[in-house]
C-alpha positions as CSV (number, residue, x, y, z in Angstrom):
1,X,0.0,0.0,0.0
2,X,1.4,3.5,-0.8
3,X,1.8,6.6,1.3
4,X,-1.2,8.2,-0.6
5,X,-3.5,5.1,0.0
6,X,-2.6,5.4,3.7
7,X,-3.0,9.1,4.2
8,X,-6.5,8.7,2.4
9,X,-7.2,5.9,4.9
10,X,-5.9,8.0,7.7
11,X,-8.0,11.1,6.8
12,X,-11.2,9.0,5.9
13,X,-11.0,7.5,9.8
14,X,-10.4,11.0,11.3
15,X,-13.5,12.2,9.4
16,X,-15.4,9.5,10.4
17,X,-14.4,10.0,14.3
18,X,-15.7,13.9,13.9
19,X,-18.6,13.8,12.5
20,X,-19.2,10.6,15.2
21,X,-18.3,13.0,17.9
22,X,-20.5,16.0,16.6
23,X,-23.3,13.6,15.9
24,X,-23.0,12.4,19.5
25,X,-22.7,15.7,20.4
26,X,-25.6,17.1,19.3
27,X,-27.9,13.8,20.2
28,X,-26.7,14.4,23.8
29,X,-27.0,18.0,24.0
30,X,-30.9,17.7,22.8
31,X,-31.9,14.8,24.7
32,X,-34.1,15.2,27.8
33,X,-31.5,12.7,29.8
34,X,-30.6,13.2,32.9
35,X,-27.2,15.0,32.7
36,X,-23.7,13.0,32.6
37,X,-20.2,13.4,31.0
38,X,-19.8,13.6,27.0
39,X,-19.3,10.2,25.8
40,X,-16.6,9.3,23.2
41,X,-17.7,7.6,19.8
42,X,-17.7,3.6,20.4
43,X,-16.4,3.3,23.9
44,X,-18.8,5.8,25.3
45,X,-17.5,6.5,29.2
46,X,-16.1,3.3,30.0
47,X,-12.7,5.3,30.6
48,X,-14.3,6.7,33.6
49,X,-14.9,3.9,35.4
50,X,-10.9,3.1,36.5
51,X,-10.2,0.5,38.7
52,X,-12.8,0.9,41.2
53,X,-16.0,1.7,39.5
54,X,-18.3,2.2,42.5
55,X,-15.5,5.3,43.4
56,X,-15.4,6.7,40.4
57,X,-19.5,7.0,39.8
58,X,-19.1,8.4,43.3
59,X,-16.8,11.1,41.7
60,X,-18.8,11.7,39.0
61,X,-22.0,11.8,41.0
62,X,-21.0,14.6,42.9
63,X,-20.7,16.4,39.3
64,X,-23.6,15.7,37.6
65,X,-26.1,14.7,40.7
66,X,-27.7,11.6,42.0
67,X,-29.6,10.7,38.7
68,X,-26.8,10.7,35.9
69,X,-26.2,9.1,32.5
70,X,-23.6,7.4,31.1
71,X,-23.0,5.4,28.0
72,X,-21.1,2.2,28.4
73,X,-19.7,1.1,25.2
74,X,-23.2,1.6,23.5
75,X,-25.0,0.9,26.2
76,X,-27.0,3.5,27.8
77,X,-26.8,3.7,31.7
78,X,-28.5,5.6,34.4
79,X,-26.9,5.7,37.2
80,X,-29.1,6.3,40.5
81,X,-26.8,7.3,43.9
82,X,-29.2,8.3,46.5
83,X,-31.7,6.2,48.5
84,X,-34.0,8.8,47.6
85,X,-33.7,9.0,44.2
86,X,-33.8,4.6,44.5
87,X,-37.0,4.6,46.2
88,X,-38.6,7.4,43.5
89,X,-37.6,4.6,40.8
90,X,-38.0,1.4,42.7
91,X,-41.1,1.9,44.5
92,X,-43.3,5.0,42.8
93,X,-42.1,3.5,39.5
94,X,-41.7,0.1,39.9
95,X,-43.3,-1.8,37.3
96,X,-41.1,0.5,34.8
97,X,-37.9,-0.2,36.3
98,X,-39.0,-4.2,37.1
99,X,-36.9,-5.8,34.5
100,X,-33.6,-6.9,34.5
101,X,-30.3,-6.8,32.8
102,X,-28.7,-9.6,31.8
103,X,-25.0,-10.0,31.6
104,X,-24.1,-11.9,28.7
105,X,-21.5,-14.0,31.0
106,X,-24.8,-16.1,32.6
107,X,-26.9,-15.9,29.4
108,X,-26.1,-19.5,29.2
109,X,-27.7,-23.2,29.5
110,X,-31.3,-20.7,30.2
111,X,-29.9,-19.7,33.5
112,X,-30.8,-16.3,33.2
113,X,-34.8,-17.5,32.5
114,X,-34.6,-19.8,35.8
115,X,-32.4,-17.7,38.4
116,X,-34.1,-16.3,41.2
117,X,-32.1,-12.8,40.5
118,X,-31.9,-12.4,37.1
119,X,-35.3,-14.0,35.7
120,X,-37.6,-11.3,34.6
121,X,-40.5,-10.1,36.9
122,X,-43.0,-13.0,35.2
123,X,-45.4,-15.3,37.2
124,X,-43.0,-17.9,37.4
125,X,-40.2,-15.2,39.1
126,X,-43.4,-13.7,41.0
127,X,-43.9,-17.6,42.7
128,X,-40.4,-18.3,43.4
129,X,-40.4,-14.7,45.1
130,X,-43.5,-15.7,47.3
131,X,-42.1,-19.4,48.4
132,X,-38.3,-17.7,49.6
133,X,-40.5,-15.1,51.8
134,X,-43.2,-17.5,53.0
135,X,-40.6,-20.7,53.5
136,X,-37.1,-20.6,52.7
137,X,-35.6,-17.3,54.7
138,X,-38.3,-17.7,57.2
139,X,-37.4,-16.5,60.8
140,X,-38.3,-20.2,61.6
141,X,-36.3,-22.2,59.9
142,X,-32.9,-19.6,60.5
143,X,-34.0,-19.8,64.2
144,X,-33.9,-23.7,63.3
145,X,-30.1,-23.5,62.0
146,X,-28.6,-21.4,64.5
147,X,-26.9,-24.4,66.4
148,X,-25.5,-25.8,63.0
149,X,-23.8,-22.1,62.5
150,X,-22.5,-22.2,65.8
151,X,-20.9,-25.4,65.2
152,X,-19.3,-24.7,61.7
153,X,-18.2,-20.8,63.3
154,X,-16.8,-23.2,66.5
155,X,-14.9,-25.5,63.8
156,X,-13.6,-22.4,62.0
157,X,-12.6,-20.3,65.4
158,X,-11.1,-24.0,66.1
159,X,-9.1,-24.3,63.2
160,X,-7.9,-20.7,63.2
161,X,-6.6,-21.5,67.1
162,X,-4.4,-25.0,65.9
163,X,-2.7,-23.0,63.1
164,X,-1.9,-19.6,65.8
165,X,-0.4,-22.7,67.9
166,X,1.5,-24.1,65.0
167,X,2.6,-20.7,63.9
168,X,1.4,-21.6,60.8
169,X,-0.7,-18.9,58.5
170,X,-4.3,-18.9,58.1
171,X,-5.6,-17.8,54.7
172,X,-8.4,-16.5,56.1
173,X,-10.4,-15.9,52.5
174,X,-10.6,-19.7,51.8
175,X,-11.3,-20.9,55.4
176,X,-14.4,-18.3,55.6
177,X,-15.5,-20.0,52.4
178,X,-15.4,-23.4,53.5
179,X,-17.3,-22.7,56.7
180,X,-20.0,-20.3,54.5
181,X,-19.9,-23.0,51.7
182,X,-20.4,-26.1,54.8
183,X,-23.1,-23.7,56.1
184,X,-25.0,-23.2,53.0
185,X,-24.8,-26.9,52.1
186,X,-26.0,-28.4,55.1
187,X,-29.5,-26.1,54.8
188,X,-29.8,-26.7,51.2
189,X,-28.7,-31.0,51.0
190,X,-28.6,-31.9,54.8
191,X,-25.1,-32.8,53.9
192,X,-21.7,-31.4,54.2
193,X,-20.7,-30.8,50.5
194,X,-16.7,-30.0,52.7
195,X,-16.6,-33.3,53.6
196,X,-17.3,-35.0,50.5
197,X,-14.1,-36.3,48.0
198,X,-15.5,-34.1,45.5
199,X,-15.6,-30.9,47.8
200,X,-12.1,-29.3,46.4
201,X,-13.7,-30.0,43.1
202,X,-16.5,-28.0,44.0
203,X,-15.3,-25.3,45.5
204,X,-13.1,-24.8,43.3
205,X,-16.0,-24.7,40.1
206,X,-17.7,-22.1,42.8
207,X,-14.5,-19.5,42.5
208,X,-14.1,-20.0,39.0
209,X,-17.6,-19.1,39.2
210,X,-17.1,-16.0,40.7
211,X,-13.9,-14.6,39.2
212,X,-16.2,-15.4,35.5
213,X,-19.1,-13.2,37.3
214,X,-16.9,-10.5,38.3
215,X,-14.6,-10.2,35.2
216,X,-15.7,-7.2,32.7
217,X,-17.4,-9.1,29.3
218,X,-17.2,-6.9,26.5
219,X,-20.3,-8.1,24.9
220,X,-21.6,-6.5,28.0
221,X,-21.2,-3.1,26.6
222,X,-21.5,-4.2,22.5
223,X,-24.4,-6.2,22.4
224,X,-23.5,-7.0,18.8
225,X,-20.1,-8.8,20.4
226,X,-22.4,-11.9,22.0
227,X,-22.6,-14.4,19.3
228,X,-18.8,-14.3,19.2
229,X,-18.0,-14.6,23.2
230,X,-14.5,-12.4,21.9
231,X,-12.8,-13.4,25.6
232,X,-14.6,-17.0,26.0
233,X,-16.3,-15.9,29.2
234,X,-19.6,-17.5,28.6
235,X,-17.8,-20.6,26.7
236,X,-15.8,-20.8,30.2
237,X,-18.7,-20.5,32.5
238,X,-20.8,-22.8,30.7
239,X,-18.7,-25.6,31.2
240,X,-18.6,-24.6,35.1
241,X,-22.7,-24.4,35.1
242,X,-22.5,-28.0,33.5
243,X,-20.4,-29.5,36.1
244,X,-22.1,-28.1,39.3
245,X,-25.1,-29.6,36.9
246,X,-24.3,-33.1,37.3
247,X,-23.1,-32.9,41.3
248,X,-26.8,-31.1,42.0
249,X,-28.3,-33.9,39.5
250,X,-26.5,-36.3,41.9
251,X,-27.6,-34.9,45.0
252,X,-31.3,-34.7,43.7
253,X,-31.7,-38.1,42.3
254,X,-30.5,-39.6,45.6
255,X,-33.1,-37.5,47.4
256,X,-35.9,-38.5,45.0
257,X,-34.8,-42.2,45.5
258,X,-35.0,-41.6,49.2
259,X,-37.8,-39.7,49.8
260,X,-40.2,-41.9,50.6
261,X,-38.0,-43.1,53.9
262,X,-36.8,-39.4,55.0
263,X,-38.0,-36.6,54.5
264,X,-35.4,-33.7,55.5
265,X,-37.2,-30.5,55.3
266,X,-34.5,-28.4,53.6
267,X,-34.3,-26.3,50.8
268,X,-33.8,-29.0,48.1
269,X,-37.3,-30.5,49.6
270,X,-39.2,-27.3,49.6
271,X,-38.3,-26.9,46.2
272,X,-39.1,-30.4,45.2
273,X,-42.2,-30.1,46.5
274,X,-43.1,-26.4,45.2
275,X,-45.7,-25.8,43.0
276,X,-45.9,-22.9,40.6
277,X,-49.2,-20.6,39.5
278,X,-49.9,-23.1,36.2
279,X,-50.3,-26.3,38.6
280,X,-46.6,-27.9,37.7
281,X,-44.3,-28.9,39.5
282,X,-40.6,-26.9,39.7
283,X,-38.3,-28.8,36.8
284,X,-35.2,-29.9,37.8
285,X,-33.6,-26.9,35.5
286,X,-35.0,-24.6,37.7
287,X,-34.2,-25.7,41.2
288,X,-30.5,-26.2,39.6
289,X,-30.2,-22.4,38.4
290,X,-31.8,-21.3,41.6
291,X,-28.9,-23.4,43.8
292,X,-26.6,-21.7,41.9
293,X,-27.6,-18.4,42.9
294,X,-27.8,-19.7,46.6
295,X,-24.4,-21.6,46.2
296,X,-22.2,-18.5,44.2
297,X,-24.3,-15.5,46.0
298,X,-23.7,-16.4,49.4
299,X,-20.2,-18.0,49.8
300,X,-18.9,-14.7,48.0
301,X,-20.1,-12.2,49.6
302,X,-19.6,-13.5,53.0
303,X,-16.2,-14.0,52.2
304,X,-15.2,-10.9,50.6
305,X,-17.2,-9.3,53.7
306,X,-15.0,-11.2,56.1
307,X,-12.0,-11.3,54.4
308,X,-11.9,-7.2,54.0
309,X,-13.0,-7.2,57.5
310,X,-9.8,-8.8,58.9
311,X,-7.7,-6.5,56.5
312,X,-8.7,-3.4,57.9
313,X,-8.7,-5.0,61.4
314,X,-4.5,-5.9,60.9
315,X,-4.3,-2.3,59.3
316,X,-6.0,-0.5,62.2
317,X,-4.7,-1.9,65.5
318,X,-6.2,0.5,67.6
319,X,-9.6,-0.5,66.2
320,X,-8.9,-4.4,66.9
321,X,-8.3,-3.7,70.5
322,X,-11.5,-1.5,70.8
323,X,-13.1,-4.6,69.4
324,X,-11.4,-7.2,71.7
325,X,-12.1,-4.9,75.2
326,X,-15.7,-4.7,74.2
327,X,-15.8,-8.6,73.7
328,X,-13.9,-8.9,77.2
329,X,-16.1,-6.4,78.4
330,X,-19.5,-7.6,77.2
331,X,-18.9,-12.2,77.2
332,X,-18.1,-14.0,80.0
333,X,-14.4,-15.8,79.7
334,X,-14.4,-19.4,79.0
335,X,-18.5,-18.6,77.3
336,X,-18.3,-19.2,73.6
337,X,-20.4,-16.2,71.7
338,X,-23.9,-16.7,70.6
339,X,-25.9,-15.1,67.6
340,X,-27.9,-13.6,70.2
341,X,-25.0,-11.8,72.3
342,X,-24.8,-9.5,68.7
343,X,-27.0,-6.9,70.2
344,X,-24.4,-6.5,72.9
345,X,-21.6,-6.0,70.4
346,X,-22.8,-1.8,69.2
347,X,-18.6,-1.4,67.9
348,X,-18.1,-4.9,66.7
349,X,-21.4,-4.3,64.6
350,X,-20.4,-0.9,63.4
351,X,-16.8,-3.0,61.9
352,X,-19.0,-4.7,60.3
353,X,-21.1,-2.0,58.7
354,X,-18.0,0.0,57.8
355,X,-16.3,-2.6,56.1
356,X,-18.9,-3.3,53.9
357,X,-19.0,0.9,53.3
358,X,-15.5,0.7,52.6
359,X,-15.6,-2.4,50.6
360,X,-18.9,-3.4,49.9
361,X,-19.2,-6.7,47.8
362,X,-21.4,-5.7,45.6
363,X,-20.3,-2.6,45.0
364,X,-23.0,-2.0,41.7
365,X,-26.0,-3.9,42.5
366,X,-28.0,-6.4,40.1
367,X,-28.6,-3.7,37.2
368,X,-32.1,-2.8,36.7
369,X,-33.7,-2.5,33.2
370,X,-36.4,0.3,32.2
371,X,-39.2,-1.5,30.4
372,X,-40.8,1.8,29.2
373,X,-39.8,5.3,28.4
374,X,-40.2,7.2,31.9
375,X,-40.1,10.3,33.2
376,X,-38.1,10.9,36.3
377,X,-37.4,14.6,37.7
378,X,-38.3,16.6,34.4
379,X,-35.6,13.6,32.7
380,X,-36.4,11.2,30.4
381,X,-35.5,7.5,31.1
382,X,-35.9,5.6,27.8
383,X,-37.3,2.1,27.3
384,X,-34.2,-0.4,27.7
385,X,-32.0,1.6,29.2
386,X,-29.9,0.3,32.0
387,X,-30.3,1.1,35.4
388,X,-27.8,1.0,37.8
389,X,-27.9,1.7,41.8
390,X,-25.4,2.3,44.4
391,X,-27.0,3.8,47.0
392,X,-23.6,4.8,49.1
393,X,-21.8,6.1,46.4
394,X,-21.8,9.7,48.1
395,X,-20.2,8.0,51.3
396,X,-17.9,6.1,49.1
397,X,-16.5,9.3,47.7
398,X,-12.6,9.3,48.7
399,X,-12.0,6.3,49.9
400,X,-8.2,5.7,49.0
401,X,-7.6,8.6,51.3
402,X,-9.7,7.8,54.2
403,X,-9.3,5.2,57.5
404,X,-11.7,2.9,58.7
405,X,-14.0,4.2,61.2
406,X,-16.3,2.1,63.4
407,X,-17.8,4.8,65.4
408,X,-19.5,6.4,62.3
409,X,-21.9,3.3,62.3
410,X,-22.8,3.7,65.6
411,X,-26.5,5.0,65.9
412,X,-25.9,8.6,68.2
413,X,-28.8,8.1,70.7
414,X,-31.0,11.0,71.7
């Protein structure tokens, strides 16, 4: 190719960029969205996300205010930052914002149709809604657990002590997820999925799992990417999905083969025994995808939680003996701590709130989706448009240069 072939080239690509940019422009400018910073032709503002998204929206929502727009790739966001503002969309607009988007990482193996979090507000999702509030996360049945997590917490503070006495190091990430994932299992299968010879194999499909779900997908922001899966994501968590497939279709055919002489009264049974709004009975694709959510949901966030926890704990030393006079303070010595001694625990609480303000583990929650064009504060939402909410972005707001502080949790009485 000559030098005047390229130049052409090169001046045909910069005319295309400009009269992209003015087009954008002008589209932006004379739109009734709510306001945002300019997006760039193609990539839109993904540039302003950095490494930590949930700080840089918190930057940019001090800008532009707590409804904003931005354009991911070319997918249009609106970005919601106060609880205010979530409540005016969530609950006086509801049934516009009721949708959901749907990564293109778990568009796979109809996951996305069956999940209790992503499924789209339909009667089946409306059901499954009703049975987790009237049976599965019923006071009853956690009050029902509690000795089991005070057994599996015992076996972890147990295991933490051997290793101190050992002088050996405690990864503290993996050994909360064991006891979360040993928690979990036991209320879902009545077994101990740790104990099993397939348990490393299992736990370790669950953090692929998660590292899949929290790795940025392109196709995410072009939509005309997904047929081509450019960085395998959804090639790689389909073959996950299929193996934790055939250990839950083990687990349920054994219970179906043994139903008739015990019946446990866990999860796997109420959902075996569920009926939807049509009459029929839950197929078996269904209960898998919503074990999944149970399984991947909470051992992540539990760990993260605790992990970060324990970071700022061995940062903060000060803080950690706060935390350890109130225990000495408030529990008996020799008395092991219960779930109801909590209550007592105001600063060990407020540890807990801050590290999930600090860290929070999901800092962008499940995106919603607008099923109609809506107006919202003299702004137009349009139809399709992604809707994304993290309420504590404001609190978030410079971060890297502040300290953990418990006390700000604390509930100033009178």
């Amino acid at each position: 190719m000559n030098y005047s072939a390229l130049l052409l080239l090169w001046f045909t690509f910069v005319l295309a960029i400009n009269v992209l940019t003015t087009a954008t422009r002008i589209l932006f400018a004379t739109s009734k969205l709510p306001p945002g910073p300019f997006p760039l032709p193609i990539v839109g503002n993904l540039f302003k996300l950095g490494n930590n998204a949930h700080q840089s929206l918190a930057k940019l929502a001090k800008i532009y205010g707590p409804l904003m727009t931005l354009k991911f790739g070319s997918v249009t966001t609106i970005v919601v930052s106060s609880d205010k503002m979530a409540q005016l969309l969530l609950q006086k607009h509801d049934d516009a914002f009721a949708g959901r988007t749907v990564s293109a990482t778990v568009h796979i193996l109809g996951h996305h149709e069956a999940s209790l979090v992503l499924s789209q507000p339909t009667p089946y999702w409306r059901s499954i809604r009703k049975l987790c509030v009237s049976q599965m996360f019923t006071t009853q049945r956690l009050n029902s657990n509690e000795q089991l997590r005070l057994l599996k917490v015992k076996g972890l503070i147990n295991y933490i002590r051997d290793n101190a006495k050992s002088r050996c190091a405690v990864d503290i990430g993996q050994a909360v997820f064991s006891t979360t994932l040993s928690i979990i299992s036991c209320n879902v299968f009545s077994i101990d999925l740790t104990q099993l010879e397939s348990s490393q194999d299992f736990k370790d499909i669950v953090c692929r799992v998660m590292e899949e779900s929290g790795r940025p997908n392109l196709a995410d922001f072009f939509p005309l990417l997904k047929p081509f899966d450019p960085q395998g994501i959804k090639k790689r968590m389909a073959n996950y999905f299929r193996k934790l497939d055939v250990i839950f279709d083990r687990i349920i055919d054994q219970r179906l083969q043994s139903k008739e002489e015990n019946l446990s009264n866990d999860v796997l049974d109420t959902l075996l025994h569920h009926t939807l709004e049509d009459g029929s009975i839950l197929p078996h694709s269904n209960i898998k995808a919503i074990l999944k959510d149970l399984f991947v949901a909470g051992t992540d966030t539990t760990t993260v939680t605790l992990e970060w926890a324990m970071t700022e704990l061995l940062r903060n030393p000060n803080i950690m003996a706060k935390a350890r006079l109130e225990l000495k303070q408030t529990i008996d010595k020799g008395k092991p701590i219960e779930e109801s001694d909590i209550a007592q625990l105001p600063y060990l609480q407020a540890i807990v709130k801050e590290t999930m303000r600090l860290h929070p583990a999901v800092p962008l929650l499940i995106p919603h989706r607008a099923e109609t064009d809506t107006d919202i504060c003299s702004f137009t939402v349009p139809r399709h448009a992604q809707n994304s909410e993290d309420i504590n972005m404001e609190e978030n707001l410079g971060l890297a240069l502040q300290k953990a502080e418990p006390l700000r949790a604390i509930p100033i009485e009178g």
